[in-house]
Backbone as JSON Lines, residues from 0, in Angstrom:
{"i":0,"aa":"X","n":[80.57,99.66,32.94],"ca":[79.85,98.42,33.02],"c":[78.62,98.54,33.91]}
{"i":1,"aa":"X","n":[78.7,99.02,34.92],"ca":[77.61,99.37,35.68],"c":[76.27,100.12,35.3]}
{"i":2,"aa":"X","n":[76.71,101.45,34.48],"ca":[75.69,101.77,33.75],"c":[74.43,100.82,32.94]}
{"i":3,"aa":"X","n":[75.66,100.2,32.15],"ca":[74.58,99.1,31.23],"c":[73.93,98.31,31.6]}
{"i":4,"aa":"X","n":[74.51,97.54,32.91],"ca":[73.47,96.91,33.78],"c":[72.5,97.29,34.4]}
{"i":5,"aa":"X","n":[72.26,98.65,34.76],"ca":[71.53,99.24,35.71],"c":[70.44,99.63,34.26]}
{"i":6,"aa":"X","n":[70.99,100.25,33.0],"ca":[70.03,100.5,31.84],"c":[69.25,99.28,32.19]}
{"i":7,"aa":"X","n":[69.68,97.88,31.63],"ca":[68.82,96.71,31.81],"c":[67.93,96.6,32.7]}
{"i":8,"aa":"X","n":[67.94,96.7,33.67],"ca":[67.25,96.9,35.44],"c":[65.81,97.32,35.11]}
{"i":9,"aa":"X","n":[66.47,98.89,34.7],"ca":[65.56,99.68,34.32],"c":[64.73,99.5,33.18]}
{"i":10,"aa":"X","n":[65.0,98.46,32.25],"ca":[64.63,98.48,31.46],"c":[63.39,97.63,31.05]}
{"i":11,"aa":"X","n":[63.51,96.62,32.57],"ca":[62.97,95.15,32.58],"c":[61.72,95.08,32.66]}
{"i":12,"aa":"X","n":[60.58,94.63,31.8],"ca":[59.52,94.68,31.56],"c":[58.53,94.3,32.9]}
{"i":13,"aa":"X","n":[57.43,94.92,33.11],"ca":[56.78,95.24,34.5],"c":[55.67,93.86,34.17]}
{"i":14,"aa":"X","n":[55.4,93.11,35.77],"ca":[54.36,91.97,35.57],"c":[53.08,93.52,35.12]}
{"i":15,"aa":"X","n":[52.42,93.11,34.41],"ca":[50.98,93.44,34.23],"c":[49.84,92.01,33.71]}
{"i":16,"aa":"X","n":[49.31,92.39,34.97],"ca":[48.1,91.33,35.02],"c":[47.01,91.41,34.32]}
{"i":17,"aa":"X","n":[46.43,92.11,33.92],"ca":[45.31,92.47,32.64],"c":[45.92,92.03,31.33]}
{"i":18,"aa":"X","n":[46.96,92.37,30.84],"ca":[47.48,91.9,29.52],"c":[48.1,90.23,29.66]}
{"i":19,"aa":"X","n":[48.39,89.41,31.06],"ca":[48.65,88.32,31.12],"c":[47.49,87.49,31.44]}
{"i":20,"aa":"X","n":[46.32,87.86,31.67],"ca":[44.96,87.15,31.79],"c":[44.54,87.66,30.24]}
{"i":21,"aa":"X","n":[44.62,88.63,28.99],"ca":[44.27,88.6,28.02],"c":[44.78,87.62,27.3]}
{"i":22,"aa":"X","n":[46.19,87.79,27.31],"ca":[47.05,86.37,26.45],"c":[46.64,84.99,26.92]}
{"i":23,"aa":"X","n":[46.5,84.7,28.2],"ca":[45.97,83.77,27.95],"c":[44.48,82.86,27.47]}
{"i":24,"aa":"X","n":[43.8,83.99,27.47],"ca":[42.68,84.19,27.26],"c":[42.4,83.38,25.7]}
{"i":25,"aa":"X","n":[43.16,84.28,24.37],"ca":[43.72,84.42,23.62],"c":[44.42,83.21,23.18]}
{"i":26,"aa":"X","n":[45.43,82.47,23.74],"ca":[45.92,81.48,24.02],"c":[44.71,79.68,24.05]}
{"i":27,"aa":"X","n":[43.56,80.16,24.73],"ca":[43.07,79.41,25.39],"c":[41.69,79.09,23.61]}
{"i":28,"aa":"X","n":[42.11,80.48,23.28],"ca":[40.49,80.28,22.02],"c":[41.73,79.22,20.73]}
{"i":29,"aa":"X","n":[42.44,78.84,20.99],"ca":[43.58,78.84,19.64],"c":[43.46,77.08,20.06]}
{"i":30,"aa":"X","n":[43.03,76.44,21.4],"ca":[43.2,75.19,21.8],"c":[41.55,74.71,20.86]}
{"i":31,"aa":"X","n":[42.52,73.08,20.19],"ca":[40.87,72.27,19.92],"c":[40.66,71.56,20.87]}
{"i":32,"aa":"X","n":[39.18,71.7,21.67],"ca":[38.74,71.5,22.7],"c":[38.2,69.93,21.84]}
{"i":33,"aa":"X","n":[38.7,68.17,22.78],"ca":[37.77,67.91,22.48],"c":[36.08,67.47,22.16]}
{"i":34,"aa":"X","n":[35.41,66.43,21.03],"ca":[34.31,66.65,21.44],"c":[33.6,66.18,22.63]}
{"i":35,"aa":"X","n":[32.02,65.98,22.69],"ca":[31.65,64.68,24.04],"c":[31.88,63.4,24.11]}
{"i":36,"aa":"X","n":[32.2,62.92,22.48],"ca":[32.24,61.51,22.11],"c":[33.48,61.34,22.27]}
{"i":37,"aa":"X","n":[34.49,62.18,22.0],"ca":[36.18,61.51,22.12],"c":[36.36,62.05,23.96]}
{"i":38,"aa":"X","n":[35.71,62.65,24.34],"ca":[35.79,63.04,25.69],"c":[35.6,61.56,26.68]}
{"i":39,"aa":"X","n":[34.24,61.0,25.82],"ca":[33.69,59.6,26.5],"c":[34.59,58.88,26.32]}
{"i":40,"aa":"X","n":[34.93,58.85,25.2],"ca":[35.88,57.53,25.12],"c":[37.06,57.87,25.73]}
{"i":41,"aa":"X","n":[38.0,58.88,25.53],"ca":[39.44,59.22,26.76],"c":[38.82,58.26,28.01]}
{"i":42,"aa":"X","n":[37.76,59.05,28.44],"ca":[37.21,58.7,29.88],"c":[37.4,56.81,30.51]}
{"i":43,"aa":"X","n":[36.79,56.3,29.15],"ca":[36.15,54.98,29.41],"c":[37.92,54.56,29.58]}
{"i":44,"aa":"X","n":[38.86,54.73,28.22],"ca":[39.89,54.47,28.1],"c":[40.8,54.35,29.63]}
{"i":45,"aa":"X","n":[40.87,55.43,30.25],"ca":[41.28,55.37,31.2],"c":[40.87,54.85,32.84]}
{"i":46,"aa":"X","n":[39.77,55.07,32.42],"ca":[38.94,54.23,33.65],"c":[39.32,52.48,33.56]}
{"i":47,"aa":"X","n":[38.96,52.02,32.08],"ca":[39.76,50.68,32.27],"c":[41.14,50.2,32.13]}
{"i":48,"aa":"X","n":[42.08,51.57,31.96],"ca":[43.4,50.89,32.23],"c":[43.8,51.17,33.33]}
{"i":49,"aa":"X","n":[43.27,51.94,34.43],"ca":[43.06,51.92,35.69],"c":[43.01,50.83,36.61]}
{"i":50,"aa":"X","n":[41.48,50.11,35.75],"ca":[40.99,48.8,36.63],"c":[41.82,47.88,36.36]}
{"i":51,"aa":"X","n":[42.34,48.12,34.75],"ca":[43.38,46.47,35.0],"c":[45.1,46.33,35.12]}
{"i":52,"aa":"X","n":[45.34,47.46,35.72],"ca":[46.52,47.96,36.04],"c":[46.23,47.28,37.21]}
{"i":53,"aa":"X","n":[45.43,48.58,38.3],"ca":[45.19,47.83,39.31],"c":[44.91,46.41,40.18]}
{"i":54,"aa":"X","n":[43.87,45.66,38.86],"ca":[43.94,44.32,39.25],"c":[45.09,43.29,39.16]}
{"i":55,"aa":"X","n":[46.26,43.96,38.26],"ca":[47.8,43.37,37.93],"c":[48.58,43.49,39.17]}
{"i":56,"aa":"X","n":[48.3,44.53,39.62],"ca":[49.04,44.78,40.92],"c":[48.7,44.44,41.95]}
{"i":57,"aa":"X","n":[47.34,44.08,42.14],"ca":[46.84,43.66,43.21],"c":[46.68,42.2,43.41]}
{"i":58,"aa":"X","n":[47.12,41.3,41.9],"ca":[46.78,39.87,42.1],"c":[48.46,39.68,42.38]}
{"i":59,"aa":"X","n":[49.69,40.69,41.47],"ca":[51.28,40.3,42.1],"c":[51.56,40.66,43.29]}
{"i":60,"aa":"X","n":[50.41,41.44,44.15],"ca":[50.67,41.7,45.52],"c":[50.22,40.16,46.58]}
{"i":61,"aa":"X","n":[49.13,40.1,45.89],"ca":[48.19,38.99,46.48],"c":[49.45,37.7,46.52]}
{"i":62,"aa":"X","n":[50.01,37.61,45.35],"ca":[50.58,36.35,45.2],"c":[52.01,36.52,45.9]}
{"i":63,"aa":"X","n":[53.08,37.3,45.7],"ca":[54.02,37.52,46.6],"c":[53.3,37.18,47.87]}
{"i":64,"aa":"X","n":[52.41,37.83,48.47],"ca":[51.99,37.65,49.49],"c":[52.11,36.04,50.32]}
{"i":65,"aa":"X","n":[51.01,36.1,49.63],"ca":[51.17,34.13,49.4],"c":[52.4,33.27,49.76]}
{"i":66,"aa":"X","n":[53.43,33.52,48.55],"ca":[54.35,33.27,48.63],"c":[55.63,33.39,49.68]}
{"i":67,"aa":"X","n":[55.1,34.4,50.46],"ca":[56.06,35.06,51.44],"c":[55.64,34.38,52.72]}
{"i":68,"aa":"X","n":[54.16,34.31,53.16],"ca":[53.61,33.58,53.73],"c":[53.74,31.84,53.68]}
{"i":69,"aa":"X","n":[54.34,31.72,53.18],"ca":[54.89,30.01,52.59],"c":[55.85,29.54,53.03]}
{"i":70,"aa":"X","n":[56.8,31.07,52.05],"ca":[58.15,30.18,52.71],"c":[58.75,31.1,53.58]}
{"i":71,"aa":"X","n":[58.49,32.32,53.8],"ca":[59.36,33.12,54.93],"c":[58.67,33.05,56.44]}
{"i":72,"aa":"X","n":[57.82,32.56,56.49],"ca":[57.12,33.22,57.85],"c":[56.13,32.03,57.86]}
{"i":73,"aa":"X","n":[56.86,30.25,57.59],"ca":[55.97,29.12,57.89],"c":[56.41,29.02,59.06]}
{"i":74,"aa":"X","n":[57.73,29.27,59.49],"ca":[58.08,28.9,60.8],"c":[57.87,29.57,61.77]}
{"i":75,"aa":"X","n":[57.45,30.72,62.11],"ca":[56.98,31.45,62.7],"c":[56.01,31.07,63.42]}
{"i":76,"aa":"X","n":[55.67,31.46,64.98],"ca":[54.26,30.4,65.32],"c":[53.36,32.01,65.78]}
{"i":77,"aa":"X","n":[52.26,31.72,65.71],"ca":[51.77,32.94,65.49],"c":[50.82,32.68,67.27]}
């Protein structure tokens, strides 16, 4: 049993870095890059579900807020 394991050991393929920067290389020509116009639009796309994510969260922050300020912390004297 030992033998066969130690065959394997020996057998186990070596990192080489020239042939793993070729493949990906290789790898990288096989991707459809897209164009400037679907690039713009991804862009815009995400830029405004950004802003109105953010403004969702920031008006249910605002308003909890509010709300917390109302009724948890009216009695409080500041």
């Amino acid at each position: 049993m030992a033998v066969t394991t130690r065959r394997r050991a020996e057998q186990a393929p070596s990192f080489n870095l020239l042939r793993f920067l070729r493949e990906v290389f290789d790898e990288l020509r096989k991707v459809v890059w897209p164009t400037w116009g679907e690039l713009y639009r991804y862009t815009l796309v995400v830029i405004v579900t950004v802003i109105v994510i953010g403004g969702f969260i920031g008006g249910v922050d605002y308003i909890l807020g509010q709300l917390a300020q109302k009724f948890i912390y009216s009695g409080v004297a500041h």
